[in-house]
Backbone as ProteinMPNN parsed JSONL, in Angstrom:
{"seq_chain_A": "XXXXXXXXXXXXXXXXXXXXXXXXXXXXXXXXXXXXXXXXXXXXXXXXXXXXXXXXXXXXXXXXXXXX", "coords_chain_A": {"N_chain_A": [[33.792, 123.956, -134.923], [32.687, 122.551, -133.144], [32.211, 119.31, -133.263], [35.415, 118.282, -133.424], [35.712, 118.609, -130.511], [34.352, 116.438, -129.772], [36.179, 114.539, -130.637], [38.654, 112.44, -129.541], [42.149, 112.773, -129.434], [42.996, 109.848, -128.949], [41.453, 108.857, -130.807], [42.073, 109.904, -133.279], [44.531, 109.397, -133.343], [44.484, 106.582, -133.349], [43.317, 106.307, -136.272], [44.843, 107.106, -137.442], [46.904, 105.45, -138.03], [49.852, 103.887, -138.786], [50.359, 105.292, -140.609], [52.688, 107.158, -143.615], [55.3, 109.311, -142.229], [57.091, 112.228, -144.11], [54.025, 113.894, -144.214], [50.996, 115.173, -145.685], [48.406, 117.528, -144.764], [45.637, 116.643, -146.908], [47.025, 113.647, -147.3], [46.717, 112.668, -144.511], [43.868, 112.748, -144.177], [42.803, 110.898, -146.543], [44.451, 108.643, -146.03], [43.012, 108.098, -143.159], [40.417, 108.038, -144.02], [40.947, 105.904, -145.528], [40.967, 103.845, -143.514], [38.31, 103.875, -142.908], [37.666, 105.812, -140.697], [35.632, 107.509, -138.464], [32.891, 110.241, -138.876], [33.593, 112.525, -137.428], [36.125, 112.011, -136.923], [37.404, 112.583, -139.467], [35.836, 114.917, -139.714], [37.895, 116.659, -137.841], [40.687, 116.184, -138.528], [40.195, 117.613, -141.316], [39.783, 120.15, -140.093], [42.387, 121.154, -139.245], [45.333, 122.658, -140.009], [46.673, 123.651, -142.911], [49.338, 121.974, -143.956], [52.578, 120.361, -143.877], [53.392, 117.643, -142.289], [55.591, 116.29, -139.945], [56.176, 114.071, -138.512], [54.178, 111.799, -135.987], [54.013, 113.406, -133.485], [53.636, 116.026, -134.407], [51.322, 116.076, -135.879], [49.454, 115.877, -133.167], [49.916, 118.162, -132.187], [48.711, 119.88, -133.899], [46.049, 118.963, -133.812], [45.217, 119.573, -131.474], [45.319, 122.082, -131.307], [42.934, 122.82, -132.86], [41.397, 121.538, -131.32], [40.166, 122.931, -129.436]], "CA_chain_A": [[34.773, 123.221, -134.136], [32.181, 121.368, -132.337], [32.86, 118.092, -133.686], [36.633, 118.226, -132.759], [36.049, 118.86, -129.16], [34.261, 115.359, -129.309], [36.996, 113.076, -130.747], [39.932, 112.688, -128.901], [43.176, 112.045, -129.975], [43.488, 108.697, -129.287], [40.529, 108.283, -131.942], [42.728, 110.624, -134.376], [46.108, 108.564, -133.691], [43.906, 104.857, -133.911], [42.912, 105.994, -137.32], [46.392, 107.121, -138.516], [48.193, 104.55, -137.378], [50.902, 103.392, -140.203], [50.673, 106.935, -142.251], [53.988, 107.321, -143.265], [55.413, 110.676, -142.566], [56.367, 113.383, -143.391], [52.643, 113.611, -144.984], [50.245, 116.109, -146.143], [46.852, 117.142, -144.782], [45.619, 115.581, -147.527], [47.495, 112.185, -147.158], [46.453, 112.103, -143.609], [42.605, 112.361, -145.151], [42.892, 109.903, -147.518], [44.646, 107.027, -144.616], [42.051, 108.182, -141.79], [39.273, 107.306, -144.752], [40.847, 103.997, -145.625], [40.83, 103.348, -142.488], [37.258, 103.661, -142.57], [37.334, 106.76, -139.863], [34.25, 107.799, -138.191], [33.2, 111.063, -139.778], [34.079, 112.955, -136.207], [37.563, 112.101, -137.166], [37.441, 113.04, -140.524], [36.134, 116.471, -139.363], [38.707, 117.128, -137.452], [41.242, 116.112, -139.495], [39.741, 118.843, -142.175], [39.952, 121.577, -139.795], [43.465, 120.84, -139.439], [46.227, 123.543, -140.601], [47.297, 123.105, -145.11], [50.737, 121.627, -143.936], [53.302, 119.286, -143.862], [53.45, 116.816, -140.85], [57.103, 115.633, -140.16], [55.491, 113.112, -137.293], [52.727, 112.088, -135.193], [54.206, 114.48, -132.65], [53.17, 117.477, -135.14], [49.689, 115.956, -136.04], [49.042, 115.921, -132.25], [50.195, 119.17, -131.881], [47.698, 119.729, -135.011], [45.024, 118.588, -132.911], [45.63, 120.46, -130.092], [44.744, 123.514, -132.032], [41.468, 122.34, -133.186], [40.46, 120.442, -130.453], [40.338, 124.005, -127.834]], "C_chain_A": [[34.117, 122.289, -133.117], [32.518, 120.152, -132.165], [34.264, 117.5, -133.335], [36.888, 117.925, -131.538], [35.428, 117.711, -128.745], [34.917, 114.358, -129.882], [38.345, 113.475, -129.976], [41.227, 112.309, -129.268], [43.636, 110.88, -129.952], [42.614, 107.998, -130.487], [41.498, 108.607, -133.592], [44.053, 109.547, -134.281], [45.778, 106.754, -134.013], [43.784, 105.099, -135.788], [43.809, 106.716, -138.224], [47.278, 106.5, -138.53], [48.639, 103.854, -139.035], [50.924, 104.235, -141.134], [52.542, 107.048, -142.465], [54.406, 108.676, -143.615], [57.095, 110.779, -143.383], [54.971, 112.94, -144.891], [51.969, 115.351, -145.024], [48.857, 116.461, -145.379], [46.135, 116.279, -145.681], [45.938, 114.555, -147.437], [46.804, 111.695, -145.748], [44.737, 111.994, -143.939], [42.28, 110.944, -145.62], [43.253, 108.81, -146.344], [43.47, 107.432, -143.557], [40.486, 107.556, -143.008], [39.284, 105.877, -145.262], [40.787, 103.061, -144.301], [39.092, 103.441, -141.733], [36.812, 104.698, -140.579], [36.017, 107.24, -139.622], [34.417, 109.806, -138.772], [32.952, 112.865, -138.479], [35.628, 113.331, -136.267], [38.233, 112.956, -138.156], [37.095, 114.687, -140.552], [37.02, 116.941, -138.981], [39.775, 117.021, -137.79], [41.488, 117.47, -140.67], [39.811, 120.12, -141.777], [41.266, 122.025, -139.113], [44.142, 122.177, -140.24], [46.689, 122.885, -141.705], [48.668, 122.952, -144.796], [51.421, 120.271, -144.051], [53.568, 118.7, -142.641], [54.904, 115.994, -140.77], [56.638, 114.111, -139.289], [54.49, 112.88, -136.653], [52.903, 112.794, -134.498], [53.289, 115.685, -133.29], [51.68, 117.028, -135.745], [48.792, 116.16, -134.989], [48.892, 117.381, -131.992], [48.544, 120.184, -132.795], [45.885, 119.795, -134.18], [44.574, 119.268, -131.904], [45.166, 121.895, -129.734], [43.307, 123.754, -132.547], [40.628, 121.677, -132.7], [40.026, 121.798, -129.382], [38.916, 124.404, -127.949]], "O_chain_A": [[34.712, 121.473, -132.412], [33.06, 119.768, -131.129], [34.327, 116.324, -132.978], [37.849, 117.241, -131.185], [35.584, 117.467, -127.548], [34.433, 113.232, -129.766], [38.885, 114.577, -129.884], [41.264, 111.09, -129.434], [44.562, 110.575, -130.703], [42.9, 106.927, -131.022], [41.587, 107.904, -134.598], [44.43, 108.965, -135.299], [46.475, 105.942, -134.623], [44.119, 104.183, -136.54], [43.639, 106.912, -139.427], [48.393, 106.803, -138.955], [47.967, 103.499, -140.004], [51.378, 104.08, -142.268], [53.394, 107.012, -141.577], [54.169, 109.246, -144.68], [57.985, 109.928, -143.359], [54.953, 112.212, -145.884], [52.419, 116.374, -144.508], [48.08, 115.506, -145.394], [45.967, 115.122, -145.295], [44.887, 113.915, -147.472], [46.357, 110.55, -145.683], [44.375, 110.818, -143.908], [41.59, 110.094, -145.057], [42.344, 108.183, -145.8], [43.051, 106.351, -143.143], [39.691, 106.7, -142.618], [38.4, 105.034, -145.415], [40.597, 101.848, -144.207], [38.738, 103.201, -140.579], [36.044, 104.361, -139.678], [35.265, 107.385, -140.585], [35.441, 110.458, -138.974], [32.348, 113.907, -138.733], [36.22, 114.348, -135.904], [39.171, 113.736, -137.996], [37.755, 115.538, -141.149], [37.346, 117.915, -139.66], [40.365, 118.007, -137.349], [42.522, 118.11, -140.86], [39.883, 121.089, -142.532], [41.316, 123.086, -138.492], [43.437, 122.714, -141.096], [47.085, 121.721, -141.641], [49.385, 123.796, -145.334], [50.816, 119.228, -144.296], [54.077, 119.473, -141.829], [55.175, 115.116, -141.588], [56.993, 113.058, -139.819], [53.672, 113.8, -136.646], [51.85, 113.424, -134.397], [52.344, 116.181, -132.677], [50.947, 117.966, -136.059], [47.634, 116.505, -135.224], [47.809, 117.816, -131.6], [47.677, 120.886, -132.275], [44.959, 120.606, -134.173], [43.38, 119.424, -131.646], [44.846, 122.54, -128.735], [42.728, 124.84, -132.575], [39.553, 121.255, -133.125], [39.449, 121.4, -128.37], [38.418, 125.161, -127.116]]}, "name": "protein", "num_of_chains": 1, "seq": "XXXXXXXXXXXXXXXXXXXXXXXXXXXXXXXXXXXXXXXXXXXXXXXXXXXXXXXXXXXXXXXXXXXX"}
């Protein structure tokens, strides 16, 4: 969880910006890599809960959990 505790969510919400929910772990993957995400992001992303995201609210929340 190292890695997590150095990106911050505004790095995680720059490099999801236009995902359209609701989305997948996976889906959010896949847009944070076309978006050419640093691979900080992309960790944390991955250590992310196997769910369904209704909003960025619940990706933050997401975050939140993996960022502690």
């Amino acid at each position: 969880m190292q890695e997590a505790t150095k990106t911050s969510a505004f790095a995680v919400e720059k490099f999801l910006k236009g995902i359209d929910f609701p989305c997948t772990k996976n889906d959010l993957l896949d847009h944070a890599k076309k978006q050419n995400a640093p691979d900080s992001v992309i960790k944390t992303i991955q250590n992310m809960p196997d769910e369904e995201f209704s909003s960025a609210n619940d990706v933050m929340k997401a975050f939140g959990k993996v960022s502690k």
